[in-house]
PyMOL Python script that loads the backbone (N, CA, C, O; Angstrom):
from pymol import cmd

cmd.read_pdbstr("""\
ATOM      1  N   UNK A   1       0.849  -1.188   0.000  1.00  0.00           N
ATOM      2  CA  UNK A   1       0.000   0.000   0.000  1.00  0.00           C
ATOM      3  C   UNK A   1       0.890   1.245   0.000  1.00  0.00           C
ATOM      4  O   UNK A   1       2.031   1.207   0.459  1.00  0.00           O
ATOM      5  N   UNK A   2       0.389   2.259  -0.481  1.00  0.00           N
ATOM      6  CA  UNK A   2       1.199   3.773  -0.438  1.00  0.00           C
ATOM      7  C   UNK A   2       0.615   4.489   0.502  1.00  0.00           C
ATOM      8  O   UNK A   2      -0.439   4.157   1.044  1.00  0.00           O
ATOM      9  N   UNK A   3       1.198   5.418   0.734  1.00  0.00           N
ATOM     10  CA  UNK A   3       0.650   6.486   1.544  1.00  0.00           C
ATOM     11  C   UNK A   3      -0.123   7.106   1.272  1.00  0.00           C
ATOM     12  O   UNK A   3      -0.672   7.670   2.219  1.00  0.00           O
ATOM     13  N   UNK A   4      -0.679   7.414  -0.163  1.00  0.00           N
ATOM     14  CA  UNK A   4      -2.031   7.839  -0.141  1.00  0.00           C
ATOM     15  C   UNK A   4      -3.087   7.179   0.200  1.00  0.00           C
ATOM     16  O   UNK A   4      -4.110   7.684   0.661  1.00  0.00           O
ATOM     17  N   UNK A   5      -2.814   5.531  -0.093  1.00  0.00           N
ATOM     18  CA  UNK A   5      -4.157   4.640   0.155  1.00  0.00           C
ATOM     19  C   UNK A   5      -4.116   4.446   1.874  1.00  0.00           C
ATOM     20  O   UNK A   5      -5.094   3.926   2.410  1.00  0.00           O
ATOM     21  N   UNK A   6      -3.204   4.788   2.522  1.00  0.00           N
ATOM     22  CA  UNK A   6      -3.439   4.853   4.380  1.00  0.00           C
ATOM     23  C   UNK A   6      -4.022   5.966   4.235  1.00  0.00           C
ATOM     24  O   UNK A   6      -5.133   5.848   4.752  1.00  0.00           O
ATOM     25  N   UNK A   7      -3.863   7.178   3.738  1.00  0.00           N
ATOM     26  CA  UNK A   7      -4.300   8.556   4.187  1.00  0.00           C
ATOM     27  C   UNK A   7      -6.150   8.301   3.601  1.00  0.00           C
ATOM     28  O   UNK A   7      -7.082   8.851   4.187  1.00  0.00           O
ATOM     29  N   UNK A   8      -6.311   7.544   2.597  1.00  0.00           N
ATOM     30  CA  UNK A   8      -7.714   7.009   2.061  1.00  0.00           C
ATOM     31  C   UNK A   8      -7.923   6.551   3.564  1.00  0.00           C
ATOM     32  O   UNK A   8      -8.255   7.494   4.283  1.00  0.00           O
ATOM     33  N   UNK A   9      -7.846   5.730   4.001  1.00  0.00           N
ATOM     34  CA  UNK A   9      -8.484   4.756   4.903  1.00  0.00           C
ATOM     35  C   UNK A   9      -8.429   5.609   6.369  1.00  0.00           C
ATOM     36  O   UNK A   9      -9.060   5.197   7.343  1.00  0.00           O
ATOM     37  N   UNK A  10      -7.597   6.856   6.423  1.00  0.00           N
ATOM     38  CA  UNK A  10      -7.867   7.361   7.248  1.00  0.00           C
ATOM     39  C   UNK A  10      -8.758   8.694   7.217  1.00  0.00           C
ATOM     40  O   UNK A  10      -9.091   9.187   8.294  1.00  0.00           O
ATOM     41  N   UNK A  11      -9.155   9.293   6.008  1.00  0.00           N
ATOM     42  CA  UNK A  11     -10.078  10.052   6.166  1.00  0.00           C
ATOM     43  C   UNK A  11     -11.431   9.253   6.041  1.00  0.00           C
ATOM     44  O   UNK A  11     -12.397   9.996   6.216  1.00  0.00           O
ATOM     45  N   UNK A  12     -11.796   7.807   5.760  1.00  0.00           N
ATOM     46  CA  UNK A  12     -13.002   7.415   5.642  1.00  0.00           C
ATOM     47  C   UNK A  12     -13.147   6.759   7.229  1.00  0.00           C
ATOM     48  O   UNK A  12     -14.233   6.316   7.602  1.00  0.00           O
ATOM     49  N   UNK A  13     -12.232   6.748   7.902  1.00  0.00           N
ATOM     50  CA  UNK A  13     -12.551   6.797   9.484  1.00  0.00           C
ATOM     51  C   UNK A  13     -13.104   8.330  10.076  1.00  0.00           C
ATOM     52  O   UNK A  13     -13.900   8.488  11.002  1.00  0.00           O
ATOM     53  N   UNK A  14     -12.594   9.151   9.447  1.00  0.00           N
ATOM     54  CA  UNK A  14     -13.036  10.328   9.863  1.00  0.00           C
ATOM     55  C   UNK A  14     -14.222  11.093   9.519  1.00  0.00           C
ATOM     56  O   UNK A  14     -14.772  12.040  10.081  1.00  0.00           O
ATOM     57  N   UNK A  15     -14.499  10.405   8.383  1.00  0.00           N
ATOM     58  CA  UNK A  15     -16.152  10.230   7.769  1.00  0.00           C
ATOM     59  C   UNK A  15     -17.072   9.687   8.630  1.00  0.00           C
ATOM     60  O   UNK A  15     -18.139  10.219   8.936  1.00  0.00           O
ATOM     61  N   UNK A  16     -16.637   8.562   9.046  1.00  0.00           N
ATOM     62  CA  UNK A  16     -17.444   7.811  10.060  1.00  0.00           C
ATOM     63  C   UNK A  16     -17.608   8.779  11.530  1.00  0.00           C
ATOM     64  O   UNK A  16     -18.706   9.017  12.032  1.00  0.00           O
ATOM     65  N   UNK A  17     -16.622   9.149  11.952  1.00  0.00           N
ATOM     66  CA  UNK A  17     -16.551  10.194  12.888  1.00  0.00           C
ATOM     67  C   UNK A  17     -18.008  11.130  13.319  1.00  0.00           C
ATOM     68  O   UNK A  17     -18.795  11.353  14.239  1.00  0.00           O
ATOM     69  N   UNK A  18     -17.600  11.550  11.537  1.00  0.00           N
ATOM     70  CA  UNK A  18     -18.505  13.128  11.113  1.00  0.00           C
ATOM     71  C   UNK A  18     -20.389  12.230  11.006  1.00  0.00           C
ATOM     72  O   UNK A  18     -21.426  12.863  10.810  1.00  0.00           O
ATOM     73  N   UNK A  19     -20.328  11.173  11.142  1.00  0.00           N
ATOM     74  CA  UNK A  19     -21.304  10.605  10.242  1.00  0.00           C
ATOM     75  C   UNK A  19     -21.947  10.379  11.882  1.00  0.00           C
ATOM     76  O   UNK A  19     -23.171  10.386  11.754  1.00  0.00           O
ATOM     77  N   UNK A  20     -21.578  10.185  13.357  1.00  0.00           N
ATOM     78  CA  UNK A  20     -22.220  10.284  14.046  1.00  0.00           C
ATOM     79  C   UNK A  20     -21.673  11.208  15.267  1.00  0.00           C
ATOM     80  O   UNK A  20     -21.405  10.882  16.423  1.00  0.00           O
ATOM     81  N   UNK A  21     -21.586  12.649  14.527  1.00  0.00           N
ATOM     82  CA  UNK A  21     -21.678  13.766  15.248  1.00  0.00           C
ATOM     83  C   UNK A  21     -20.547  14.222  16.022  1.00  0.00           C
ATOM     84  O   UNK A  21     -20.569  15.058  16.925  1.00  0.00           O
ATOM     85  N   UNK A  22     -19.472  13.530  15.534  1.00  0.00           N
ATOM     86  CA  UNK A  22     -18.097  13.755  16.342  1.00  0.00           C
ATOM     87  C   UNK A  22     -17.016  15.095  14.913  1.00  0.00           C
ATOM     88  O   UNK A  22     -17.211  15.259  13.709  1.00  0.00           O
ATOM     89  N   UNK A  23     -16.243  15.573  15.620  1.00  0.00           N
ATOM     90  CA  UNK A  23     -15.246  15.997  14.910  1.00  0.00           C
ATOM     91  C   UNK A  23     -14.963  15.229  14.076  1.00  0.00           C
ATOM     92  O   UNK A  23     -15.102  14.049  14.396  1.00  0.00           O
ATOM     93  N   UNK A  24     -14.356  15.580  12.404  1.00  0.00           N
ATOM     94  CA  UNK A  24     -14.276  14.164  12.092  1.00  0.00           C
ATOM     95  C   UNK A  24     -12.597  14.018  11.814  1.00  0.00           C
ATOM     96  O   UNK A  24     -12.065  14.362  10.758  1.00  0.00           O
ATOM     97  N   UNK A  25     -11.802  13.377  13.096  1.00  0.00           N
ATOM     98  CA  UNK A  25     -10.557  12.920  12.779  1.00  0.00           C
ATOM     99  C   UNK A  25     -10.438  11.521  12.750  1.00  0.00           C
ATOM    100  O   UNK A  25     -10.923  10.958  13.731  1.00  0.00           O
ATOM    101  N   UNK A  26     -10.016  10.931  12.045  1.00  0.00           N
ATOM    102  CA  UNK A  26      -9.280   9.562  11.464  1.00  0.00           C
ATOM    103  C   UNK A  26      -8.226   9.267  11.935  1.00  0.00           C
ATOM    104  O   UNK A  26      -7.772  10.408  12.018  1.00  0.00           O
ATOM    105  N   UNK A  27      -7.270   8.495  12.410  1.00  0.00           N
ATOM    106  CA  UNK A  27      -6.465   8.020  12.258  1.00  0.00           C
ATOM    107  C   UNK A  27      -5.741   6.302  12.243  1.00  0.00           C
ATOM    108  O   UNK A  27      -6.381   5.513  12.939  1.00  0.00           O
ATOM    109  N   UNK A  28      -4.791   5.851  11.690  1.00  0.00           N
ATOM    110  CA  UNK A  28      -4.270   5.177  11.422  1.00  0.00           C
ATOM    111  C   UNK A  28      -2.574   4.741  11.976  1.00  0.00           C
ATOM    112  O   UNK A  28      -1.549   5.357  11.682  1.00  0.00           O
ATOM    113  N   UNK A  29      -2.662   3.752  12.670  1.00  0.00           N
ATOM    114  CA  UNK A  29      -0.828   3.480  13.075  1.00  0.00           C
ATOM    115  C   UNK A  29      -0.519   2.068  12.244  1.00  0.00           C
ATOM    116  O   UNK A  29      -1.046   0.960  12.341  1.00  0.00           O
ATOM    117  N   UNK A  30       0.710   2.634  11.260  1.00  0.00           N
ATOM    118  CA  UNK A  30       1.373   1.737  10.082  1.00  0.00           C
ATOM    119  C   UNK A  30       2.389   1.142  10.423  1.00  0.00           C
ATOM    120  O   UNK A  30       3.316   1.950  10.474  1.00  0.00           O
ATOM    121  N   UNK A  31       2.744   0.000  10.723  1.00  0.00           N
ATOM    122  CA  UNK A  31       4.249  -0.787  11.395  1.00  0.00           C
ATOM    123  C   UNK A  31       4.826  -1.779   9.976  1.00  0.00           C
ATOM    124  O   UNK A  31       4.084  -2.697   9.625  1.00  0.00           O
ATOM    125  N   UNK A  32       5.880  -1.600   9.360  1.00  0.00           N
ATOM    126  CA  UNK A  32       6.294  -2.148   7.797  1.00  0.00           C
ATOM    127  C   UNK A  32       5.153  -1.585   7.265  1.00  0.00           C
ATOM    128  O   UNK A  32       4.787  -0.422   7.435  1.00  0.00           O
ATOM    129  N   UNK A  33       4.329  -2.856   6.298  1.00  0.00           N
ATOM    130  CA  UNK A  33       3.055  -2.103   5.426  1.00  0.00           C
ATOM    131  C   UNK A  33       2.015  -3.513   6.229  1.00  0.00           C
ATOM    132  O   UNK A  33       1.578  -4.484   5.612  1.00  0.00           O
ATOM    133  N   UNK A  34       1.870  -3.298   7.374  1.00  0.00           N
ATOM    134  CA  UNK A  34       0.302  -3.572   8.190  1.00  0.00           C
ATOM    135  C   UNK A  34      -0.175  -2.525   9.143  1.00  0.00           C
ATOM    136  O   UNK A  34       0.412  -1.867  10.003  1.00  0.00           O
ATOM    137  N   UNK A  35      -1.211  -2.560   8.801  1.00  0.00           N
ATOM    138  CA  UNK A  35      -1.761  -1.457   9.929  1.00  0.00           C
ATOM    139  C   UNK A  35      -2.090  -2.162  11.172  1.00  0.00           C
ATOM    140  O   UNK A  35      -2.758  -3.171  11.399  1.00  0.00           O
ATOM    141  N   UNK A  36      -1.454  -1.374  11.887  1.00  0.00           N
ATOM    142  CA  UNK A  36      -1.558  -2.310  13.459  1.00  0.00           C
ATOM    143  C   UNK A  36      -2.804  -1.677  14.404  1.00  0.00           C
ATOM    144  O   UNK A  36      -3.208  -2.333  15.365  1.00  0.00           O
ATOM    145  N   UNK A  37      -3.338  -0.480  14.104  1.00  0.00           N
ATOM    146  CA  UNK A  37      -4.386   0.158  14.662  1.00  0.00           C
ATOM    147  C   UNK A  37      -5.279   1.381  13.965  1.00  0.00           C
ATOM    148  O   UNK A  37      -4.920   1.933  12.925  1.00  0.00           O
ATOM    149  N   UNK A  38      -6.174   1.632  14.497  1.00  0.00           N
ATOM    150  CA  UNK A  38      -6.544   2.051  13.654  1.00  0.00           C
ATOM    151  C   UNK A  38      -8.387   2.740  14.622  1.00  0.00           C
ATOM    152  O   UNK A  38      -9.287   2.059  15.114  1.00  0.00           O
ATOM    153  N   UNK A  39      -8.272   4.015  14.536  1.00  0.00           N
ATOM    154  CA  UNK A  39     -10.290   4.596  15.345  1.00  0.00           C
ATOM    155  C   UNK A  39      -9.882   6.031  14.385  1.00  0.00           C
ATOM    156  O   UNK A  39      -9.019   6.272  13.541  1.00  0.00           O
ATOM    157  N   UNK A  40     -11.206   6.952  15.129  1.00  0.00           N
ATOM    158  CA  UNK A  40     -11.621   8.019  14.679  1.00  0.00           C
ATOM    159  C   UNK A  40     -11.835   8.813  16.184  1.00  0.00           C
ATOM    160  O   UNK A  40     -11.753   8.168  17.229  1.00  0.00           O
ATOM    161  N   UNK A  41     -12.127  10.336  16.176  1.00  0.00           N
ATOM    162  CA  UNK A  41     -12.143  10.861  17.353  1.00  0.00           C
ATOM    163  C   UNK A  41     -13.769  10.561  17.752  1.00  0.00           C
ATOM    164  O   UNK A  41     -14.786  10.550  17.059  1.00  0.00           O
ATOM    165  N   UNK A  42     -13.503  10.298  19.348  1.00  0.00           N
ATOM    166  CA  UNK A  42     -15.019  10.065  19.807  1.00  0.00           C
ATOM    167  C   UNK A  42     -15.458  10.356  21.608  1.00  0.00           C
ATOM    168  O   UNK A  42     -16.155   9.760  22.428  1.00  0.00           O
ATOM    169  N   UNK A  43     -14.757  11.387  21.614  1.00  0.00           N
ATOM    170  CA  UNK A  43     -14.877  11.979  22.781  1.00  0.00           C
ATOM    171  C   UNK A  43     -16.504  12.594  23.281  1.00  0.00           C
ATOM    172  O   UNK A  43     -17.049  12.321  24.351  1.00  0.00           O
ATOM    173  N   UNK A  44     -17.083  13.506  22.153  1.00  0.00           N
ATOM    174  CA  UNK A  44     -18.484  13.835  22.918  1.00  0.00           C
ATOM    175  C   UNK A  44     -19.433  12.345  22.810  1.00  0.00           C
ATOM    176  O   UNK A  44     -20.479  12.431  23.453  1.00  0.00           O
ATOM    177  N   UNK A  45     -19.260  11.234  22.218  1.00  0.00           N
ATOM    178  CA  UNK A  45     -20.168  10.193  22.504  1.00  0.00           C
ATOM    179  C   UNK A  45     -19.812   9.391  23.689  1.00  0.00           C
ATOM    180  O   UNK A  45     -20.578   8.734  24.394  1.00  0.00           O
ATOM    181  N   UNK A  46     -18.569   9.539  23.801  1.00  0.00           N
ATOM    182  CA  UNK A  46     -17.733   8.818  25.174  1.00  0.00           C
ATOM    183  C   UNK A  46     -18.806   9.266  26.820  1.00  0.00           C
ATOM    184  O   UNK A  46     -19.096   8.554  27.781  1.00  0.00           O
ATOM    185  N   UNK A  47     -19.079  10.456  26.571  1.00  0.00           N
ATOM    186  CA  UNK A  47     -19.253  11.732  27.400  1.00  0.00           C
ATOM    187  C   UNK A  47     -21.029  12.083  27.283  1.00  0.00           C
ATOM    188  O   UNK A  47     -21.611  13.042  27.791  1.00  0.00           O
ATOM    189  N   UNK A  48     -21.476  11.247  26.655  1.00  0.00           N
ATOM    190  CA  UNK A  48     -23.100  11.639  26.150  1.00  0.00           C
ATOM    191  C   UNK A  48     -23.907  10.142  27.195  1.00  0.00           C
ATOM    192  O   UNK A  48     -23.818   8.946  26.920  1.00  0.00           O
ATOM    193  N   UNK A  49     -24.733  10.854  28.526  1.00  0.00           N
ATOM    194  CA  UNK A  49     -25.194  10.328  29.718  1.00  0.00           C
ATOM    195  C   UNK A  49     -26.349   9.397  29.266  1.00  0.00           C
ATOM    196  O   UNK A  49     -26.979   8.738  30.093  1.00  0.00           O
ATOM    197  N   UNK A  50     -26.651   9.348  27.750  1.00  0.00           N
ATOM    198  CA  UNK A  50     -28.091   8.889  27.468  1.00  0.00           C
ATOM    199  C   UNK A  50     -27.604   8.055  26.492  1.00  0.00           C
ATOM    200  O   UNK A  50     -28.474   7.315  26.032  1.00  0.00           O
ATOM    201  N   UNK A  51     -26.164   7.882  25.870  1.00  0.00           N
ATOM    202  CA  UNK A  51     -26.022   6.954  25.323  1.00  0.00           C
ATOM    203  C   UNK A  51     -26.400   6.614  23.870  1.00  0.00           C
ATOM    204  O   UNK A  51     -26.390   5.508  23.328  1.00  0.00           O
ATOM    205  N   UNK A  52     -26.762   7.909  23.322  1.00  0.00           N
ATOM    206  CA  UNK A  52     -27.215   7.832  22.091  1.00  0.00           C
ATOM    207  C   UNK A  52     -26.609   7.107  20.366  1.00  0.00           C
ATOM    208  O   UNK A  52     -27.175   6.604  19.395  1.00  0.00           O
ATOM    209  N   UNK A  53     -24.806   7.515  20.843  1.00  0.00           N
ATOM    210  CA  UNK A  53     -23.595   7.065  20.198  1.00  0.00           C
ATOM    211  C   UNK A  53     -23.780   5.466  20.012  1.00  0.00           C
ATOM    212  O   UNK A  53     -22.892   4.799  19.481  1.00  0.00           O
TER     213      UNK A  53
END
""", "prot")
cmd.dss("prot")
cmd.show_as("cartoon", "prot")
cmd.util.cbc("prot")
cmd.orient("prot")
């Protein structure tokens, strides 16, 4: 894989993000060429008392 196709897979995490009401950051951790991890930011659903996330 190249670095554009990680930077692909990390803005469509950040889509997902945006898609239930979070900021939408992506990210991705690359070790050789496997991705060893991998979320999106999700702090106000972490933090939401009713659980809607």
């Amino acid at each position: 894989m190249t670095d554009e196709d990680y930077m692909k897979i990390a803005l469509e995490l950040a889509q997902q993000a945006a898609s239930v009401g979070e900021v939408p950051v992506g990210a991705i951790v690359v070790s050789g060429n496997e991705i060893v991890g991998f979320g999106f930011n999700s702090p106000i659903c972490r933090h939401d008392p009713c659980g809607r996330c």
